[in-house]
Backbone bond lengths (Angstrom), bond angles and torsions (degrees), N, CA, C in turn:
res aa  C-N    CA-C-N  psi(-1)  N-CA   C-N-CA  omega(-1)  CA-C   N-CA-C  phi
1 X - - - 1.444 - - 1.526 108.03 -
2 X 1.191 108.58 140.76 1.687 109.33 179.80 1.422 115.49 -68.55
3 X 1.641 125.43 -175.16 1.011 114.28 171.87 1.419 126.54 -110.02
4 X 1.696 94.54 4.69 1.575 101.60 176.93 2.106 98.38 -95.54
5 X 1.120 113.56 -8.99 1.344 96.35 -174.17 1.659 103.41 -84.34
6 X 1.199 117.63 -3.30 1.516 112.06 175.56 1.433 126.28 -49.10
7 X 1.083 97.80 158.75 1.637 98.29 177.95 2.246 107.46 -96.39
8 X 1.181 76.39 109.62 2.105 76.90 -177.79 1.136 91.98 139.03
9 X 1.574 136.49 -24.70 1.508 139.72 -145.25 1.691 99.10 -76.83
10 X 1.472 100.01 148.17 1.903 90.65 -171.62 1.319 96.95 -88.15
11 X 1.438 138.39 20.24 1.613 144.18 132.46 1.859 107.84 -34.81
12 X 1.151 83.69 -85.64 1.514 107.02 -173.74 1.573 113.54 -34.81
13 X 1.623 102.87 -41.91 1.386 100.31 -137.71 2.015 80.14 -91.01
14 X 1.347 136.84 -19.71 1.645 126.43 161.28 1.220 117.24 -61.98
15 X 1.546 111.32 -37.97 1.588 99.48 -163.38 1.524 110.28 -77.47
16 X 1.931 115.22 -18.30 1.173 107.77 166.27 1.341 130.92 -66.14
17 X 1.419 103.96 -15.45 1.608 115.20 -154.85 1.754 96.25 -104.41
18 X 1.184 105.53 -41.36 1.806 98.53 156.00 1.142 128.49 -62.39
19 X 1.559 135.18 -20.64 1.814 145.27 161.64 1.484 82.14 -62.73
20 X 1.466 129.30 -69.35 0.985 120.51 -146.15 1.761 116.11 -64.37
21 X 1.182 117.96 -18.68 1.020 122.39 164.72 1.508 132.79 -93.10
22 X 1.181 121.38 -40.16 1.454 116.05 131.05 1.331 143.48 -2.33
23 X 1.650 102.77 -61.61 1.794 116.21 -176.86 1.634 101.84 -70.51
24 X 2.010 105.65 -44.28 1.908 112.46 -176.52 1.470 93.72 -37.63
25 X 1.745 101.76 -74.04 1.626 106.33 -138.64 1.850 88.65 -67.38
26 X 1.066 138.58 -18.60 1.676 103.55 -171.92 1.509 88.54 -96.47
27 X 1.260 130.87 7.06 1.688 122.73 174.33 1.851 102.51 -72.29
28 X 1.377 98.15 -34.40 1.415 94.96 -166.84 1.410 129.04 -115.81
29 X 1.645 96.09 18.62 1.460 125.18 162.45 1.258 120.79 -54.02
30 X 1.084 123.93 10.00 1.419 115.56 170.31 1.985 109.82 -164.77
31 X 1.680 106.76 176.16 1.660 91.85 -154.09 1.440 78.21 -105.71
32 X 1.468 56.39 149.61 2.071 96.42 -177.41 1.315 108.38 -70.72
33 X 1.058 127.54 148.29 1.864 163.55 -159.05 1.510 80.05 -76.73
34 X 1.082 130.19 146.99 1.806 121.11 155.74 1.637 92.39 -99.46
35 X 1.427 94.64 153.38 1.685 106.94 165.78 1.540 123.74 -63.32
36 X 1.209 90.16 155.36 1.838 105.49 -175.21 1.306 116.66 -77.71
37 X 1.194 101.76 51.60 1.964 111.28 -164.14 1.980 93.98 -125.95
38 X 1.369 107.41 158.89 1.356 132.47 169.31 1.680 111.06 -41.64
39 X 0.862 167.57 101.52 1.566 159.87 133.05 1.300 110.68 -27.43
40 X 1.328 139.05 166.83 1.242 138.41 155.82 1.332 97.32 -131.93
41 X 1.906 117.25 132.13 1.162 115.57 -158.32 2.317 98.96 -108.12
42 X 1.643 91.14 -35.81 1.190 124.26 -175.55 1.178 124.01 -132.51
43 X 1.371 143.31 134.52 1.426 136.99 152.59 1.363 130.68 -69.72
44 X 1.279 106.58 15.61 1.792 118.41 -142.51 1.867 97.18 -166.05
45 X 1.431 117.78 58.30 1.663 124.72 179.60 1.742 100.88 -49.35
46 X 1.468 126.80 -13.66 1.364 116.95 -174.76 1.313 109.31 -69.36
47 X 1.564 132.31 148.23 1.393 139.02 172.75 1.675 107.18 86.66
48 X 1.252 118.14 28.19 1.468 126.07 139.08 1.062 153.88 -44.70
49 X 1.391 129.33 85.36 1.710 109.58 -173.65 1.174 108.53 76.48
50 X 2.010 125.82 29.84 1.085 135.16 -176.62 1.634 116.18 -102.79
51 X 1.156 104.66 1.11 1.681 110.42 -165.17 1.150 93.15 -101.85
52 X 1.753 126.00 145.59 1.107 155.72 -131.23 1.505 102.06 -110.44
53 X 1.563 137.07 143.33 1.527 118.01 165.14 1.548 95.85 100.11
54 X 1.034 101.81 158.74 1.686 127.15 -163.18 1.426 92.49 -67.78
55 X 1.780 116.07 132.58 1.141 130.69 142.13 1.176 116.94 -121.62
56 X 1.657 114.62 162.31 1.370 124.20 -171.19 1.708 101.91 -139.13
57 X 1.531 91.95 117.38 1.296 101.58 -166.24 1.687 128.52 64.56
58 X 1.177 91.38 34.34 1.584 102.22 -176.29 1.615 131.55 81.51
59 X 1.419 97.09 1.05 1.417 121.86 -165.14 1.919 111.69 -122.82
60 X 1.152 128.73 123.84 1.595 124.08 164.49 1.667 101.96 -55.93
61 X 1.252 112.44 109.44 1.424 124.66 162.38 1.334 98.99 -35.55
62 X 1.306 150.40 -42.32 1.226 151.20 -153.51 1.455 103.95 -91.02
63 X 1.077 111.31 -66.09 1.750 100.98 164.81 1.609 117.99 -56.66
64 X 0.900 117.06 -28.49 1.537 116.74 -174.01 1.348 102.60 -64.75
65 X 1.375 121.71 -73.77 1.511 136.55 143.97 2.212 122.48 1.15
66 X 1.263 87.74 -77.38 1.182 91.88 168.44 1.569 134.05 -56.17
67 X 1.403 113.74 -33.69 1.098 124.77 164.27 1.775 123.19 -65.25
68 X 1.404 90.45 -32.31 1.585 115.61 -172.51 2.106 83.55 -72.49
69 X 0.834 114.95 -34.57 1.574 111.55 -162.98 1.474 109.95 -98.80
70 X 1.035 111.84 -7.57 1.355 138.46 -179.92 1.511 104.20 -68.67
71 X 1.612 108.55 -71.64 1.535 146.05 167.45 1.593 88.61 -43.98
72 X 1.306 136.57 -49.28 1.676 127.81 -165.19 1.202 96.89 -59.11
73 X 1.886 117.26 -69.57 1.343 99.87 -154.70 1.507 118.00 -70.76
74 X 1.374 116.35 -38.83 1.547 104.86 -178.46 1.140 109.94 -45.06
75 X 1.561 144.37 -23.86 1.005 147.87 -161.42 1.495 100.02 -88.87
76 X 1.048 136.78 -58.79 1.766 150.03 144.66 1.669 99.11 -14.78
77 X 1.219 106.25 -91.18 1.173 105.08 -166.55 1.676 130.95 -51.63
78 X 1.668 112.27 -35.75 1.214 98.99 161.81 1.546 136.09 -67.51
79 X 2.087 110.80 -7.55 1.451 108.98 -169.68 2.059 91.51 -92.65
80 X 1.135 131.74 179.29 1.260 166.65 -160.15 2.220 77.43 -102.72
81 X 1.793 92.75 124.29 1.451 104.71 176.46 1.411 114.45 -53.51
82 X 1.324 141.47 150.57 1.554 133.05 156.82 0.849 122.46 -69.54
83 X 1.684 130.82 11.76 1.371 122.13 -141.94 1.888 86.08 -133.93
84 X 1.328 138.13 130.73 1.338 144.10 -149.58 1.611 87.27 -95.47
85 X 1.424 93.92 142.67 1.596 113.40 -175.12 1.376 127.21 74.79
86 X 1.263 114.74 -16.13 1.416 141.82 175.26 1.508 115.47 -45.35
87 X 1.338 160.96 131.37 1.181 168.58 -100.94 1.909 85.29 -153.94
88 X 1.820 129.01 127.24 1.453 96.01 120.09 1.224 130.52 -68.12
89 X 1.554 92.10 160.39 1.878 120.47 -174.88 1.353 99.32 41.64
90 X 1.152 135.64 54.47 1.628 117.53 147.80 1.497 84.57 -95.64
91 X 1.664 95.58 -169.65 1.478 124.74 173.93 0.792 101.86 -56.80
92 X 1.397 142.37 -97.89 1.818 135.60 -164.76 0.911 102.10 -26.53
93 X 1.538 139.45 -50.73 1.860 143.79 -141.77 2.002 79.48 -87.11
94 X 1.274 123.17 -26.51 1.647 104.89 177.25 1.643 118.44 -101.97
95 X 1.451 101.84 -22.57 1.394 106.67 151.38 1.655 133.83 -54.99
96 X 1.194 99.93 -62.10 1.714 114.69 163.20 1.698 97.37 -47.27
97 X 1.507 149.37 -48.43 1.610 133.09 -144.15 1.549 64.94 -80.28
98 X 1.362 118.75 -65.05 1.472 120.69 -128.61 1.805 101.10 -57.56
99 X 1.074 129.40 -32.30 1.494 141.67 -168.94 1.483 108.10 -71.84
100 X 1.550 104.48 -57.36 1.759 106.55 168.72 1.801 113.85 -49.24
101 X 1.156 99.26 -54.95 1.298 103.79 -176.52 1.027 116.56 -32.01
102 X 1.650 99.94 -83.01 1.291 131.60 -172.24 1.838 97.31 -40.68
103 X 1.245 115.44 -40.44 1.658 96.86 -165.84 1.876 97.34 -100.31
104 X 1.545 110.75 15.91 1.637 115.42 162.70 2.122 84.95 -91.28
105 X 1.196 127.66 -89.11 1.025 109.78 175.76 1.639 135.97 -3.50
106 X 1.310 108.38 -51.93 1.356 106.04 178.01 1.644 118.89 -67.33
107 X 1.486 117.24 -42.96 1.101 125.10 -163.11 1.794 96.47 -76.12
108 X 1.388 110.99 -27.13 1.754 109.28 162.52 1.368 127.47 -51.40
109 X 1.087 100.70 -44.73 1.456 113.03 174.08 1.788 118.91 -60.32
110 X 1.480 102.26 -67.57 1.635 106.29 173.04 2.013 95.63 -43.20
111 X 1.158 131.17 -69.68 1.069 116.72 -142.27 1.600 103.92 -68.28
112 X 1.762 123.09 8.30 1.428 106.37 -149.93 2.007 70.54 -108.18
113 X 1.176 106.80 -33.62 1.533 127.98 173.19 1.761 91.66 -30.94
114 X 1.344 109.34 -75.83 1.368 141.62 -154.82 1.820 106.99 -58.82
115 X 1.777 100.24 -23.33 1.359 102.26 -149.80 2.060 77.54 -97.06
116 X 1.356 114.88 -41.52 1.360 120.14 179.88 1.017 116.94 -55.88
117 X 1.017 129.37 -41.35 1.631 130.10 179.58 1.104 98.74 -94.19
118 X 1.378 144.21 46.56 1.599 130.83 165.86 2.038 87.63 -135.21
119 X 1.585 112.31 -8.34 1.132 126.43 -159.12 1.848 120.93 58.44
120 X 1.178 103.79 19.59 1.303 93.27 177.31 1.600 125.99 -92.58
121 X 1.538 120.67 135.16 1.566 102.92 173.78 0.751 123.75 -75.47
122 X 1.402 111.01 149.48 2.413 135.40 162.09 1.304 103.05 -50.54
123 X 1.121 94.84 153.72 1.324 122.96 147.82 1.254 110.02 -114.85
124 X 1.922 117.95 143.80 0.937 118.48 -175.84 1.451 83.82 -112.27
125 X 1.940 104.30 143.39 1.186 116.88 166.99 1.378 131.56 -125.19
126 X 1.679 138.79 129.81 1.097 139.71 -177.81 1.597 120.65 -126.20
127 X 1.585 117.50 130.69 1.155 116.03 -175.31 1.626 122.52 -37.32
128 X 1.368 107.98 -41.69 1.450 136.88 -174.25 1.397 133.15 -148.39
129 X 1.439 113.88 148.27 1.408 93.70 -174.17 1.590 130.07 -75.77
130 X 1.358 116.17 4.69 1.491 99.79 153.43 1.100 118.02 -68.33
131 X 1.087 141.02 -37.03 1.656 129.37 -139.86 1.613 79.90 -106.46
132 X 1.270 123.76 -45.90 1.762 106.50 167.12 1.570 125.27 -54.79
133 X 1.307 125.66 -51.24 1.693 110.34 159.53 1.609 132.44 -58.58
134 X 1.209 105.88 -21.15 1.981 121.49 -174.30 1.773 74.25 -76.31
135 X 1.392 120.34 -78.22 1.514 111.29 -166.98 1.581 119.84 -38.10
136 X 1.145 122.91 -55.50 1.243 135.28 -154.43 1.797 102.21 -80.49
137 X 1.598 110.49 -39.09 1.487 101.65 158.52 1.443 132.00 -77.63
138 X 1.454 121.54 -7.35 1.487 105.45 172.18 1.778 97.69 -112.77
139 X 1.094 127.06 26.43 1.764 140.71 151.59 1.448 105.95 -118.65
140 X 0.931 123.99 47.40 1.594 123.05 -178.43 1.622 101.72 -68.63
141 X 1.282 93.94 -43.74 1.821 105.62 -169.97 1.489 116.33 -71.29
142 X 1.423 116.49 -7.35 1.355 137.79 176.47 1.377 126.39 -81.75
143 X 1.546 109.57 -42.31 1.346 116.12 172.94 1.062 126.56 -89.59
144 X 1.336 138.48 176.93 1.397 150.64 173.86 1.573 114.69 -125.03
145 X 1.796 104.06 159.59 0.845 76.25 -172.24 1.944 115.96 -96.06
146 X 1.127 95.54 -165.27 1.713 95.28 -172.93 1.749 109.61 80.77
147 X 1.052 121.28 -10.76 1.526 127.37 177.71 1.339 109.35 -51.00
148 X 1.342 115.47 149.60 1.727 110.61 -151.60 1.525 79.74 -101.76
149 X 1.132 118.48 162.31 1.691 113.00 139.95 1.315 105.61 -171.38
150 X 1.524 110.53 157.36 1.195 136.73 -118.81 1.632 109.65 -123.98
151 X 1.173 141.95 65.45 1.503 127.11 -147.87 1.679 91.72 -118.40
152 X 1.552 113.01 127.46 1.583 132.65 155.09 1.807 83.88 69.08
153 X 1.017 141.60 20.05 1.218 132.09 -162.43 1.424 149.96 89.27
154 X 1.649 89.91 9.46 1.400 105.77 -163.57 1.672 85.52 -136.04
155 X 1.796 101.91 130.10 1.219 128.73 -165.13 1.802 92.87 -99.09
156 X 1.425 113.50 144.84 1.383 133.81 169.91 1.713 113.17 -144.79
157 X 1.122 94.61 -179.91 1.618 94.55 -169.38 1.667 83.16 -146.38
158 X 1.574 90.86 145.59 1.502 107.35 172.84 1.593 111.64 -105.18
159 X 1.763 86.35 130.82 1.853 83.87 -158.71 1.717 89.78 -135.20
160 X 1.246 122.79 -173.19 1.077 142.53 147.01 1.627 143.43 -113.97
161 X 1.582 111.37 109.36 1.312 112.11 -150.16 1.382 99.95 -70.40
162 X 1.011 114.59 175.68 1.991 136.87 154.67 0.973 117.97 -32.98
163 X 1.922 127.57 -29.08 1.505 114.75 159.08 1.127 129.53 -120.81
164 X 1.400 98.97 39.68 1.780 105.20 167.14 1.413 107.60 106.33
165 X 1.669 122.84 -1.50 1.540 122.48 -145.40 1.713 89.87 -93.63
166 X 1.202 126.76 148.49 1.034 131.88 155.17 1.961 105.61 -82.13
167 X 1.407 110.89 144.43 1.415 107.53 -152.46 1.617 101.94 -160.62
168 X 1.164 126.12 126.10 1.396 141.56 165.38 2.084 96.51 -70.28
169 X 1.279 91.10 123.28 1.725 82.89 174.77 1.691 91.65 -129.52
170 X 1.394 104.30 144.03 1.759 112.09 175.25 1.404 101.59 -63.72
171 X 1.689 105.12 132.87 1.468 105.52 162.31 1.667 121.83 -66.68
């Protein structure tokens, strides 16, 4: 028997520790589900659904939108341009996010347009639940309550608990 096939051999003991690292990082290649538990969005449910002007689904299409376009470019800008010869992050590489966006933005809008005049409610959607509570607390005045929303795949409803808390509850 050789002396690298041993068991103890400092052979053995990398190639386990490279599987072992391997299996982590593609375990955690992608965002996690949030749990089926309560959120707390606010301590303070007053000033709800107080902002003035058309919402859809409890939400200003325009903030919803914007945020939604928000989410485009960082998303743009951190991948490598589609466009051949192209520089990341130069100018073109922020010209090019800003143009997609901007015309992902627009087509948000018509459809939130589209979704109001058909009377049907949004769903608001977020990759994760930070960027869904950071949103939903500095638009507090935007939403309503009972507004569905939608984070990593897992649907909640914005409610108000028993002590006043404004609160993501699992549907």
């Amino acid at each position: 028997m050789s002396p690298s096939v041993r068991h103890g051999s400092p052979g053995s003991h990398a190639g386990a520790f490279f599987v072992l690292m391997v299996m982590l990082a593609t375990a955690c290649g992608h965002t996690q589900r949030p749990e089926r538990k309560a959120y707390v969005v606010s301590e303070d449910a007053r000033g709800v659904g107080t902002a003035e002007g058309p919402g859809t689904g409890g939400s200003g299409a325009d903030a919803y939108c914007g945020e939604m376009q928000k989410q485009c470019f960082q998303k743009c800008w951190r991948r490598k341009p589609t466009v051949k010869d192209m520089e990341k992050h130069s100018e073109s590489h922020h010209r090019l996010c800003t143009s997609q966006c901007l015309e992902a933005f627009m087509n948000c809008i018509k459809e939130q347009e589209a979704l109001e005049q058909q009377g049907t409610k949004r769903e608001l959607r977020f990759p994760d639940m930070t960027a869904a509570l950071d949103w939903l607390r500095e638009h507090k005045s935007e939403v309503a309550l009972g507004t569905v929303v939608v984070v990593g795949g897992v649907a909640f409803s914005l409610v108000v608990a028993p002590a006043g808390l404004l609160v993501l509850s699992p549907i």
